[in-house]
N, CA, C and O atoms as a GROMACS GRO file, in nm:
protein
  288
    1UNK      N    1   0.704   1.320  -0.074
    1UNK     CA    2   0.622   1.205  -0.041
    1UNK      C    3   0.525   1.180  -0.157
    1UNK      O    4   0.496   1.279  -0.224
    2UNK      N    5   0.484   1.091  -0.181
    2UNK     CA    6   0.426   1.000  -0.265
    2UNK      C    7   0.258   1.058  -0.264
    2UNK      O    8   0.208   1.065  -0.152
    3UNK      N    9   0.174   1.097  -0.377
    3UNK     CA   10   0.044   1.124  -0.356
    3UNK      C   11  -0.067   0.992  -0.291
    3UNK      O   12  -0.188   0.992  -0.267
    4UNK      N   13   0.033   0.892  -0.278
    4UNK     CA   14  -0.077   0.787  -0.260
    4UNK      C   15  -0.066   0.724  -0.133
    4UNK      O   16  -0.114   0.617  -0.097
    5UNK      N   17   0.029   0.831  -0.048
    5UNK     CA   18   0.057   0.780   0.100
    5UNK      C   19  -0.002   0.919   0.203
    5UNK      O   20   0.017   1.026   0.144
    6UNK      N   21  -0.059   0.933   0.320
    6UNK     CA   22  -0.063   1.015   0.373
    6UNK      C   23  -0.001   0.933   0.548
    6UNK      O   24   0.075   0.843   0.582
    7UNK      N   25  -0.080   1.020   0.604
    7UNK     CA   26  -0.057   0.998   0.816
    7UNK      C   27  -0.225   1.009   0.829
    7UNK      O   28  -0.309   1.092   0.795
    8UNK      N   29  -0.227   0.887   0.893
    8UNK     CA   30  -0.375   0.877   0.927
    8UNK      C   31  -0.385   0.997   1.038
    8UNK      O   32  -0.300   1.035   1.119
    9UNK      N   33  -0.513   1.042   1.015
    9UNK     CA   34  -0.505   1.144   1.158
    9UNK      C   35  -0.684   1.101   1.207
    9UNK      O   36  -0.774   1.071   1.128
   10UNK      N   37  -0.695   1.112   1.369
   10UNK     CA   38  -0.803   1.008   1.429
   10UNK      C   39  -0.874   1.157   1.409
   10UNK      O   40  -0.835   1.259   1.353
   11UNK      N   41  -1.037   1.110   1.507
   11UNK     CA   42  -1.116   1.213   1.489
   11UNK      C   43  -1.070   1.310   1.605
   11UNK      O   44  -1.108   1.426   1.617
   12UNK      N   45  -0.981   1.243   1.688
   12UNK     CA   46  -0.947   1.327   1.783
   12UNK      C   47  -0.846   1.485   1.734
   12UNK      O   48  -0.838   1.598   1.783
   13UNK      N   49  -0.795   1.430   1.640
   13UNK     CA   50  -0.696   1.522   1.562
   13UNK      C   51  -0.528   1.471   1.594
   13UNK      O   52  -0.429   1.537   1.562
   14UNK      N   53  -0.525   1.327   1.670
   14UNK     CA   54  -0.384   1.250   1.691
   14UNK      C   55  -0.321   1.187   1.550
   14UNK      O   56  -0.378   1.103   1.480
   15UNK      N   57  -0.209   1.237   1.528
   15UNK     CA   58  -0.140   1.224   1.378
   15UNK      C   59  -0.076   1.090   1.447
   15UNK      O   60  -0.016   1.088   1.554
   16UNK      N   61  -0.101   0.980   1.360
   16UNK     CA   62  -0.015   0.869   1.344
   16UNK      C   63   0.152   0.888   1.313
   16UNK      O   64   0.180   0.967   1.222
   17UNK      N   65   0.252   0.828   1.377
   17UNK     CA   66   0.401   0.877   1.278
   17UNK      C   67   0.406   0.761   1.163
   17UNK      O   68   0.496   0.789   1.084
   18UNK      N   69   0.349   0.658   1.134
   18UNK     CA   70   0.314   0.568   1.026
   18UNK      C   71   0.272   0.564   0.898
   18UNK      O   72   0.165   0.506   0.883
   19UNK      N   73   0.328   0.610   0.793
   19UNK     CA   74   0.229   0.665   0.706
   19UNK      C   75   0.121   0.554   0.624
   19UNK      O   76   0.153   0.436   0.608
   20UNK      N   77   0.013   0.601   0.585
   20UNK     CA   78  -0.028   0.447   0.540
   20UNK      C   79  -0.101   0.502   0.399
   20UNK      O   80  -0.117   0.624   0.393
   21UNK      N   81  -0.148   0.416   0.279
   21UNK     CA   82  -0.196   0.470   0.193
   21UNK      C   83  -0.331   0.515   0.200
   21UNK      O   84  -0.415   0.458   0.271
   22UNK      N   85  -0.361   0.637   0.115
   22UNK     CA   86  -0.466   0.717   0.049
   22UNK      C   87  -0.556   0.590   0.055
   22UNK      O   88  -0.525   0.477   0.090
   23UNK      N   89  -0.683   0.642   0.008
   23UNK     CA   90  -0.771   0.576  -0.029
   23UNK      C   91  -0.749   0.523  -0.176
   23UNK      O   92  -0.770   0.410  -0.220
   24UNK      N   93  -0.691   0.664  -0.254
   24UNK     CA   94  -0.665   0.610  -0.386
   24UNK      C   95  -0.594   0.556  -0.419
   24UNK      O   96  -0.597   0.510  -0.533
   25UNK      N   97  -0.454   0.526  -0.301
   25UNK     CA   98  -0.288   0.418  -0.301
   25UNK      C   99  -0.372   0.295  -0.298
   25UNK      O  100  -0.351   0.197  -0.370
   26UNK      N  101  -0.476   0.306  -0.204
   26UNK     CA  102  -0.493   0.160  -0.189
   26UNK      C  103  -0.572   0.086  -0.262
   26UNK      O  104  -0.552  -0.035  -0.268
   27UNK      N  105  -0.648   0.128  -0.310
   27UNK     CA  106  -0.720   0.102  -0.486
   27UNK      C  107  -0.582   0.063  -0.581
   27UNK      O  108  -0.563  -0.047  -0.633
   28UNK      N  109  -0.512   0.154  -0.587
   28UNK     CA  110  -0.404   0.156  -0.698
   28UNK      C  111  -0.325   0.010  -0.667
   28UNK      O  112  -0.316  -0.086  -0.744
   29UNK      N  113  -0.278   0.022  -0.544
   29UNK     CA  114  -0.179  -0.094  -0.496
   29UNK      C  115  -0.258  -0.237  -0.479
   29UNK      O  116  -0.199  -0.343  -0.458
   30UNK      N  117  -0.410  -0.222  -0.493
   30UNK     CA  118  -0.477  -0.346  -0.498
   30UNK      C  119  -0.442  -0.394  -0.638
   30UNK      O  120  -0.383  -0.498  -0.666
   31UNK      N  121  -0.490  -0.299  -0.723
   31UNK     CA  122  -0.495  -0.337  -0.864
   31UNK      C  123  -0.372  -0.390  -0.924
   31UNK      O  124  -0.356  -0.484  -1.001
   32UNK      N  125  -0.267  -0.287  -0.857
   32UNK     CA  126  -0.121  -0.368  -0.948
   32UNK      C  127  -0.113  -0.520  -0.885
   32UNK      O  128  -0.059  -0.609  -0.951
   33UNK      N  129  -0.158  -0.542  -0.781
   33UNK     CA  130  -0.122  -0.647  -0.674
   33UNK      C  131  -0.192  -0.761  -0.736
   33UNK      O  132  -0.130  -0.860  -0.775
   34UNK      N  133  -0.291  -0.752  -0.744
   34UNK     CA  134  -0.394  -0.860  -0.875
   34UNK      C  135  -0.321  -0.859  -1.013
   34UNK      O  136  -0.278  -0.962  -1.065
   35UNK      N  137  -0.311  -0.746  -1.061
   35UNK     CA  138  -0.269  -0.776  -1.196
   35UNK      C  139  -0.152  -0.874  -1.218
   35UNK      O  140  -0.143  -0.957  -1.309
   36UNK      N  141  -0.056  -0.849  -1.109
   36UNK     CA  142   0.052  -0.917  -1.104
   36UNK      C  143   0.064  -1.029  -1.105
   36UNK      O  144   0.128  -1.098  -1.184
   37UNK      N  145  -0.049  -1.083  -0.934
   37UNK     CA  146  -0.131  -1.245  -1.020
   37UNK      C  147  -0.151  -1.265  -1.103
   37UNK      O  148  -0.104  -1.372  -1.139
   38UNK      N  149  -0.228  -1.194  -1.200
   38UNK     CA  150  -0.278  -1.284  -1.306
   38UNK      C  151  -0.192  -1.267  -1.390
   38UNK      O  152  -0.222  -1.348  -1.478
   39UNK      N  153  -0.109  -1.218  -1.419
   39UNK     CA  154   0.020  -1.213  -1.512
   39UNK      C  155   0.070  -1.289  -1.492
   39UNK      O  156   0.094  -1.347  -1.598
   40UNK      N  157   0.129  -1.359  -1.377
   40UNK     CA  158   0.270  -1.480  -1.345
   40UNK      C  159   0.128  -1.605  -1.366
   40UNK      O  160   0.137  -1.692  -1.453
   41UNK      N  161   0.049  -1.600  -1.307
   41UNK     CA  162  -0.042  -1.692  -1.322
   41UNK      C  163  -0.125  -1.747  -1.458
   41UNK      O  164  -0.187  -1.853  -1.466
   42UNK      N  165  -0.110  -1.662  -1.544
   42UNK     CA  166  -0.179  -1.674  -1.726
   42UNK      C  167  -0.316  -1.677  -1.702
   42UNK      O  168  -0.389  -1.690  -1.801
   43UNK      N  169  -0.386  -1.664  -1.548
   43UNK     CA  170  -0.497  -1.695  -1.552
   43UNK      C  171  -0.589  -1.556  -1.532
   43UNK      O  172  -0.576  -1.509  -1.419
   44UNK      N  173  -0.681  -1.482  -1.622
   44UNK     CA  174  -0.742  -1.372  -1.602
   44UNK      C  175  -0.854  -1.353  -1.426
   44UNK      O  176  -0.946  -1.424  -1.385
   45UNK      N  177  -0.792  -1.229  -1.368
   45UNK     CA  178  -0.876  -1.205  -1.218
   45UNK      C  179  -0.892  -1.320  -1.146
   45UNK      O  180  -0.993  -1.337  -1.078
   46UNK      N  181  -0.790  -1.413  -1.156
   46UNK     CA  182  -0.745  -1.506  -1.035
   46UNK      C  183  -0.724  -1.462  -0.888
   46UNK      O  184  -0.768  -1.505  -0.782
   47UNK      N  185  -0.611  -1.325  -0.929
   47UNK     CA  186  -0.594  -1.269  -0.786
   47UNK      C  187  -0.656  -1.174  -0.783
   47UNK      O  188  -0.592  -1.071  -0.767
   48UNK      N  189  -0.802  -1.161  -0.797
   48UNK     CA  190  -0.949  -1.098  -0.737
   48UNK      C  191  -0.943  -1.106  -0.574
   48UNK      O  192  -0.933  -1.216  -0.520
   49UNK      N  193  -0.948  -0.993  -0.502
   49UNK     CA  194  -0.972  -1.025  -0.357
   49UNK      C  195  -0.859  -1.129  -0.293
   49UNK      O  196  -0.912  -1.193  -0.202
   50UNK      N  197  -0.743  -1.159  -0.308
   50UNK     CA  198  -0.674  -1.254  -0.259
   50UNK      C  199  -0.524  -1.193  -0.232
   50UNK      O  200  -0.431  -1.272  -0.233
   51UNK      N  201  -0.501  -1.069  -0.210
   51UNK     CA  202  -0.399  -0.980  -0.225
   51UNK      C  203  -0.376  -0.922  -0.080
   51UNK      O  204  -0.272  -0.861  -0.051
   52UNK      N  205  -0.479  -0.944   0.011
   52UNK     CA  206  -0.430  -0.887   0.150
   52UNK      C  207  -0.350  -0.904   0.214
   52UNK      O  208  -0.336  -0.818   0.302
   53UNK      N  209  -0.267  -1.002   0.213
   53UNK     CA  210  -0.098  -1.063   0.305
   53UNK      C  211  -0.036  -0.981   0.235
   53UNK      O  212   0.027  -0.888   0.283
   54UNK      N  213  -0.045  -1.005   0.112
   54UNK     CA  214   0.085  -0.885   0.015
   54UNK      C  215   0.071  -0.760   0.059
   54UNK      O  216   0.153  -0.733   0.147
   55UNK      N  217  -0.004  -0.668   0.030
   55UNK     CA  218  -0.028  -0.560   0.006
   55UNK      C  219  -0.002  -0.491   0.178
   55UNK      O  220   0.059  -0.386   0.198
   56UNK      N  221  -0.049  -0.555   0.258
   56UNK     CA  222  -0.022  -0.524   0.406
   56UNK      C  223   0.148  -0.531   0.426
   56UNK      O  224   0.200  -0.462   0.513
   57UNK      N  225   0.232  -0.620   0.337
   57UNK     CA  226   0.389  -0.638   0.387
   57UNK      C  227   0.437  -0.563   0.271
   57UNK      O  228   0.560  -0.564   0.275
   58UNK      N  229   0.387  -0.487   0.151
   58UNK     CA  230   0.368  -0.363   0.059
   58UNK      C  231   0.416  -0.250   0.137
   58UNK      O  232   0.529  -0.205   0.158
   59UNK      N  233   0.275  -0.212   0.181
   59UNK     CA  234   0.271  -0.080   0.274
   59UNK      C  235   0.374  -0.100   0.366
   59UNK      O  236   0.428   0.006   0.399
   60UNK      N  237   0.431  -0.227   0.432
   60UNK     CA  238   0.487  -0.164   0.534
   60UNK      C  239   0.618  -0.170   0.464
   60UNK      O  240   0.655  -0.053   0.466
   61UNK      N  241   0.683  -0.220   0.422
   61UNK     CA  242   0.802  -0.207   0.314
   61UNK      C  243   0.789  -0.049   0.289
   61UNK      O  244   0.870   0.028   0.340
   62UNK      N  245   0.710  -0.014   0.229
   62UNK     CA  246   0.732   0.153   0.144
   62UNK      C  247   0.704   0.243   0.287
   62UNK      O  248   0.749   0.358   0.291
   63UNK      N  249   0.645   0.200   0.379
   63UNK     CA  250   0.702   0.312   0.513
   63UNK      C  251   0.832   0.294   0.555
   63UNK      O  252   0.901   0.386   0.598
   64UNK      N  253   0.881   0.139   0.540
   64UNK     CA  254   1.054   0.141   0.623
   64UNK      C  255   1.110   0.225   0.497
   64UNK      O  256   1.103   0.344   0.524
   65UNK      N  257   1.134   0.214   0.438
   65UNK     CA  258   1.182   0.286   0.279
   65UNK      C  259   1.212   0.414   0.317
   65UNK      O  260   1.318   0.474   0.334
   66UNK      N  261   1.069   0.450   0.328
   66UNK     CA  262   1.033   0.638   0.327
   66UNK      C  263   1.155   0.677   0.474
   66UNK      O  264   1.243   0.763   0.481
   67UNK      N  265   1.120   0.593   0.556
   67UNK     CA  266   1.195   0.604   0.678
   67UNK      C  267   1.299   0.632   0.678
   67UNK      O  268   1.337   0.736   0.731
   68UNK      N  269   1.393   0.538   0.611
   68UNK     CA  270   1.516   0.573   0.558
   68UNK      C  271   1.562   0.634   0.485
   68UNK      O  272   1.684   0.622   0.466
   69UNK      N  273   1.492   0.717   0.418
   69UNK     CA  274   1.553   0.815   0.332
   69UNK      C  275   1.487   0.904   0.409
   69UNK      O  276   1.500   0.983   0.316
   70UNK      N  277   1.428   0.967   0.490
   70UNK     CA  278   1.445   1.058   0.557
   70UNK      C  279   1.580   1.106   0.692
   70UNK      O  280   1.634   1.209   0.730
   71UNK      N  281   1.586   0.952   0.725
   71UNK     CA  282   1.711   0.963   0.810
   71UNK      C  283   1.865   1.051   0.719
   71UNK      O  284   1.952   1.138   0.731
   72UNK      N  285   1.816   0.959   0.638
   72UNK     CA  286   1.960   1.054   0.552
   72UNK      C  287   1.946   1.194   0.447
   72UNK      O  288   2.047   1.245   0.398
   0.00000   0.00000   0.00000
């Protein structure tokens, strides 16, 4: 598994089966997610803060992923 994904676990100590990113995935996956804007876009920190639809259908893409290669 990936250093930038974990299983949320509550304060109760209930493990999610979902994995979702680190604190530091999700820093990381912001940044590529902007950069990417502003690359197709030519325009510098355009996609500042404007990355949350993506990055939410991101994460869940790289859990169905993980999913499936565990099945097999």
């Amino acid at each position: 598994m990936s250093e930038y994904l974990e299983y949320y676990v509550s304060e109760e100590g209930e493990v999610d089966d979902k994995l979702t990113l680190s604190s530091e995935g999700f820093a990381c996956l912001t940044e590529d997610l902007e950069d990417l804007i502003d690359k197709y876009t030519g325009i510098e920190n355009v996609g500042f803060m404007r990355c949350a639809m993506i990055r939410v259908d991101v994460m869940d893409l790289i859990d169905e992923i993980l999913k499936e290669q565990e099945k097999s």
